[in-house]
C-alpha positions as CSV (number, residue, x, y, z in Angstrom):
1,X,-14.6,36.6,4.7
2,X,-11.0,35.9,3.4
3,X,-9.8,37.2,0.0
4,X,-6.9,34.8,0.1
5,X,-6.4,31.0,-0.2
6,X,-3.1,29.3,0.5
7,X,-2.7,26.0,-1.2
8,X,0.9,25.3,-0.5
9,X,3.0,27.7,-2.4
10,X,0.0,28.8,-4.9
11,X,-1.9,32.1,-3.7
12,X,-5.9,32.0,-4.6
13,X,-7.9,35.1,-4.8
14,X,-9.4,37.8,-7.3
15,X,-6.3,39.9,-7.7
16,X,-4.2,37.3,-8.7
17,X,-4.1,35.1,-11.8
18,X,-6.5,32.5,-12.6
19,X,-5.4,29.3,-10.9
20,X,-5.4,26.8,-12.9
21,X,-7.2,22.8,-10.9
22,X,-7.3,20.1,-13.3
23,X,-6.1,16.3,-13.8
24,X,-7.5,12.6,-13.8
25,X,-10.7,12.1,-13.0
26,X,-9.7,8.7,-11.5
27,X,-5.9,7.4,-11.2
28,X,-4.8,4.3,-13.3
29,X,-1.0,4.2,-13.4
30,X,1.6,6.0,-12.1
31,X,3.3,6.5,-15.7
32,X,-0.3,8.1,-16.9
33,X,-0.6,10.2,-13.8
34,X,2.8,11.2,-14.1
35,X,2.7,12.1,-17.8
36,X,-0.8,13.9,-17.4
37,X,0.6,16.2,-14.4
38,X,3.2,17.1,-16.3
39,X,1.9,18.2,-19.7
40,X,-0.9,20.0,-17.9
41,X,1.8,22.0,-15.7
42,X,3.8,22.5,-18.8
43,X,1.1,24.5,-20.6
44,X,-0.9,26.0,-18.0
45,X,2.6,27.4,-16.4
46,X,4.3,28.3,-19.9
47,X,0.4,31.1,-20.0
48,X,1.6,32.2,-16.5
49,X,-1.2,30.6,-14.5
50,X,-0.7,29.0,-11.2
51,X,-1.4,25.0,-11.5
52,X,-2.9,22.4,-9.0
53,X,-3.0,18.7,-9.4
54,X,-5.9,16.3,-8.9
55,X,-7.4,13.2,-9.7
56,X,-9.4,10.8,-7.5
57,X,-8.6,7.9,-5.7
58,X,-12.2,6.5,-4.9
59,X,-14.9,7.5,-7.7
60,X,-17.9,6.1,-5.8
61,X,-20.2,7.9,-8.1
62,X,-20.1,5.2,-11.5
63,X,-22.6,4.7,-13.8
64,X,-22.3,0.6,-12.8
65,X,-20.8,-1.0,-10.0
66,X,-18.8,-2.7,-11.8
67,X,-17.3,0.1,-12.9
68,X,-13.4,1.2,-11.7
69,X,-13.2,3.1,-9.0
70,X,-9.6,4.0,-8.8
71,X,-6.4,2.4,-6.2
72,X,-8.2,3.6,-3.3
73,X,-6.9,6.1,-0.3
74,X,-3.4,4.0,0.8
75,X,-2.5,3.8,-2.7
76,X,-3.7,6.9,-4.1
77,X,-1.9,8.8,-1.3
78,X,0.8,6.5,-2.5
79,X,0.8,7.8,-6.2
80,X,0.3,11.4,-5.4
């Protein structure tokens, strides 16, 4: 069993910092996801924590089907 996980540039184990996985729970917009990613990497960086983005795209699991899902994969994958 590994002690390390790569995520691009960000190194994950128990002898570095606490990495830091937060965002949306479902896209919207692209100025909200934008602003969102931002502020969260502005704080969670200025503590000295490693950040990752993430917010769904599909959020099959609503309370009604009626319910927004999100933009979907092609534009999801678009947004991020």
């Amino acid at each position: 069993m590994t002690d390390l996980i790569e995520i691009a540039e960000t190194k994950i184990s128990n002898s570095n910092k606490l990495t830091i996985i937060a965002g949306l729970n479902v896209l919207e917009d692209d100025q909200q996801t934008v602003e969102v990613a931002e502020k969260l990497k502005k704080i969670i960086e200025s503590q000295g924590n490693p950040f990752i983005f993430k917010a769904s795209f599909d959020k099959a699991n609503r309370s009604s089907v009626d319910s927004y899902r999100g933009p979907g994969l092609e534009k999801g994958l678009e947004d991020f």
